[in-house]
N, C-alpha and C positions, 0 to 999 in steps of 0.2 A: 576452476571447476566448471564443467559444464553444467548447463541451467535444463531440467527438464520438466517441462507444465504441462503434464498428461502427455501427449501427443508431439507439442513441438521441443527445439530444444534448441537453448542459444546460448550460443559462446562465450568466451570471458571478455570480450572488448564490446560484447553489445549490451547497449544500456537502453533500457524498455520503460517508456511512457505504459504507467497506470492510472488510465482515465476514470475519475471516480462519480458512480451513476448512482443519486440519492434516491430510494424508492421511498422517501420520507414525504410527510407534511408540513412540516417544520425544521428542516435542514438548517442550521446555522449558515450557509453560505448561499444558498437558493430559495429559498423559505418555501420548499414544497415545488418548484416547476418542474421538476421529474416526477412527480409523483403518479399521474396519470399517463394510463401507457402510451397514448400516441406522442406525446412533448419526450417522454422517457426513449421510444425504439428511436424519435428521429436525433435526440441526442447522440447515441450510441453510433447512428449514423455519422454524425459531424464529429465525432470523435475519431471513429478510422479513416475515415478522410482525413484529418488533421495528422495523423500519422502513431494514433493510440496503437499501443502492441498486445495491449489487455485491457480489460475494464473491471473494474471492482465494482459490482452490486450491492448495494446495502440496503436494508429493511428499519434499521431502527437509529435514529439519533444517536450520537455519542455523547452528547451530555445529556443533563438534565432535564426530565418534561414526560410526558405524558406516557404510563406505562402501555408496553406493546410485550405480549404474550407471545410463545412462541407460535402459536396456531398463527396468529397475525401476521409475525414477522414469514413464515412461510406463504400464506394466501399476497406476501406483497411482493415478495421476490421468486421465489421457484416456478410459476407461470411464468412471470417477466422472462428469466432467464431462459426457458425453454422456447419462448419466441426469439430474443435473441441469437439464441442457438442456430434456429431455424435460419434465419436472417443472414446469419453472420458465420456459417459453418467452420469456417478457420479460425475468426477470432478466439482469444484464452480467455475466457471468464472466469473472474472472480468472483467469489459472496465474501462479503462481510460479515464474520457475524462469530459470536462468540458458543454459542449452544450447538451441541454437538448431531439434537433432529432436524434444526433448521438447516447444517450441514450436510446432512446425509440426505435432504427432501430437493435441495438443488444441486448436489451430485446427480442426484436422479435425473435430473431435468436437463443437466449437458456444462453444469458447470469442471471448471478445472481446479481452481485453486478455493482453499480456504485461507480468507483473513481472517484470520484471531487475533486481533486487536487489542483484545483484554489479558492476554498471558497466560493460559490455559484455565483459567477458573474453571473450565467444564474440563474433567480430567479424560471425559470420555471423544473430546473429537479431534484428537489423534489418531484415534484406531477406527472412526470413521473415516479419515480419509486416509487411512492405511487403505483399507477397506475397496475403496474407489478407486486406488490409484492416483488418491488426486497429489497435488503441491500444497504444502501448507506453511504461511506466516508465522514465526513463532515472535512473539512481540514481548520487549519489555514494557508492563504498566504497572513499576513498585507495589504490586499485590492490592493494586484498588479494585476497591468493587465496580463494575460496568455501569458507566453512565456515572460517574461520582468525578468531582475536580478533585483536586489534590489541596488539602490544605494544614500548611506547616510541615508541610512531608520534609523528611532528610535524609540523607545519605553520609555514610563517612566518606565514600567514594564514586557517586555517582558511574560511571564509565567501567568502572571494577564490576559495580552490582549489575550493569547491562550485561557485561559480555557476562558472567559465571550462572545469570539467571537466561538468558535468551542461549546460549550453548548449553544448559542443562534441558533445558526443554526443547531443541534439537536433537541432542541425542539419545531422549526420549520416546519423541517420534519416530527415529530410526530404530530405534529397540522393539516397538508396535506396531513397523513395517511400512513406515513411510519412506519411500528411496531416498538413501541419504544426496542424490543431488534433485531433489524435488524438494530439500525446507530450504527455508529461507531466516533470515534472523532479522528483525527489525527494533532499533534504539528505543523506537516509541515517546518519537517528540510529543510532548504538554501531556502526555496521558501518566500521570504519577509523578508528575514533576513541577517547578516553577520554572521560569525563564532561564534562571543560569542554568538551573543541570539540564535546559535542551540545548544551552548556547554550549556548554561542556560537550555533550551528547555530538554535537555538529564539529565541533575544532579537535576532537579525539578521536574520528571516525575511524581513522587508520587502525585502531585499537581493534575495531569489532574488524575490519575486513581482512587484518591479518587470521582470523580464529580459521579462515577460510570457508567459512559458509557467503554463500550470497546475501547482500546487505542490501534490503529493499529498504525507504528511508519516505513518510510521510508527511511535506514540512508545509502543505498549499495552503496558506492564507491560517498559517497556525497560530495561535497569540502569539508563542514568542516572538514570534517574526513582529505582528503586533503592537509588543511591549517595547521588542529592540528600535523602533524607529518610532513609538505612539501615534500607530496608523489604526483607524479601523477596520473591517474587515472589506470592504470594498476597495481598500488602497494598499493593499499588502501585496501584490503582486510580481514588485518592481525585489521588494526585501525576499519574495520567496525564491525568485529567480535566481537572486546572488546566491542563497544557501543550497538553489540545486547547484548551480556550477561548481560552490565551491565541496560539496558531498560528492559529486560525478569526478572533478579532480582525486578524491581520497579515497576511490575505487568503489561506490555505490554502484547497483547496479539495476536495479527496479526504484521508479519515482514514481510515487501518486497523486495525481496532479490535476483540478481543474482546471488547468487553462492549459490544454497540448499542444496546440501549434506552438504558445510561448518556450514551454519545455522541451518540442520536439526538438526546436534551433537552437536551446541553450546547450542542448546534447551534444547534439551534432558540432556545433562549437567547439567543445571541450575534446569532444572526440578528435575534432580536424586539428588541434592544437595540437594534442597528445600523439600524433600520429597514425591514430588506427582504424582513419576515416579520410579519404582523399577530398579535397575540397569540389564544391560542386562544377565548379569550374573554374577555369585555372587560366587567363588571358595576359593576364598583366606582366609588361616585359619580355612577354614569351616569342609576340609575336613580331 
């Protein structure tokens, strides 16, 4: 299926770095260095240099910690965004965000896609970005509330409830008038889960990329990565890279990812393996 994010549109063998820009104070993985805009635009800069193909904006922590309204969460990202815009005219931006005005206040501002991260709790920003035109994430998170960990959560089948709950609310957006090749479906690693049902989530992917929707897959410096090798979050980078490779093998096709240049060549890797990408250069024996 072809991929379309507002305006551009890419194919089934391109697999797209989403570099992820925290407009937080307290980021779990930055603790605030984006949060002010000049360290935030020249991010965004070393991100499309590094070979980013979108960027996901976000306003509020995903876990736990200090309440951010939506007035806030808008005064932190929909400026930002609309400079990046300016900045960056081709790049695809992303917002993060689960609230259906905070969506519809940086569609205004020149965003393209909505992450919804939280699995539609807001029933309304679907049809905001029906609305827009825009692309939207349709994410499984086991029906947690935004900003909450998962605790003793179960499943009788983890991989069954992704794909029947992330294709149901796909083809609800499509029903609200979001172009059915503008959603996307994401497993929604640690968000409503513990370690094994992300480590399931990752060794089942085939599951969701058969349903045919585009599987965008957010795994950068996520606990389970974490837990699977008991790194902390400064050393998980090496574990995040084996589960892009091995997610981009299983037909993923958007990554979220702070560290791009690592992901950009784990791509390209697996692309140049799989044959749908010529090697950058090719000397050896040839000559």
């Amino acid at each position: 299926m072809t991929l379309r994010l507002r305006s551009r549109t890419f194919g089934p063998d391109d697999l797209l770095v989403m570099a992820i820009l925290n407009r937080t104070p307290d980021s779990f993985y930055d603790k605030g260095a984006t949060y002010d805009d000049e360290p935030a635009l020249a991010a965004v800069d070393r991100a499309v240099a590094a070979g980013a193909d979108l960027v996901d904006i976000g306003g509020v922590k995903a876990g736990p910690g200090d309440d951010v309204d939506a007035a806030e969460e808008v005064r932190r990202v929909a400026p930002f965004v609309a400079a990046v815009r300016e900045r960056h005219p081709a790049l695809v931006i992303s917002v993060d965000t689960w609230r259906a005005e905070v969506a519809d206040a940086c569609l205004n501002a020149g965003a393209d896609v909505v992450n919804d991260a939280w699995g539609g709790v807001d029933p309304d920003l679907a049809a905001v970005a029906a609305a827009h035109d825009a692309a939207l994430v349709c994410t499984h998170a086991g029906g947690a509330t935004p900003r909450t960990r998962p605790h003793r959560v179960a499943y009788d089948d983890v991989v069954a409830d992704i794909v029947a709950t992330t294709t149901a609310l796909a083809e609800r957006a499509v029903s609200l008038g979001v172009s059915r090749e503008s959603v996307l479906i994401d497993p929604g690693h640690d968000f409503g889960k513990n370690t094994y049902h992300s480590l399931d989530a990752t060794r089942r992917l085939g599951e969701l990329v058969a349903t045919g929707w585009p599987v965008l897959v957010s795994l950068s410096n996520k606990d389970f990565v974490g837990e699977a090798l008991d790194r902390p979050v400064p050393e998980r980078l090496v574990g995040t890279l084996a589960t892009t490779a091995v997610t981009a093998w299983l037909g993923a096709r958007v990554f979220r990812a702070h560290n791009v240049a690592e992901t950009r060549d784990v791509l390209d890797m697996v692309a140049t393996i799989r044959g749908t990408r010529p090697p950058a250069v090719a000397r050896r024996g040839l000559a």
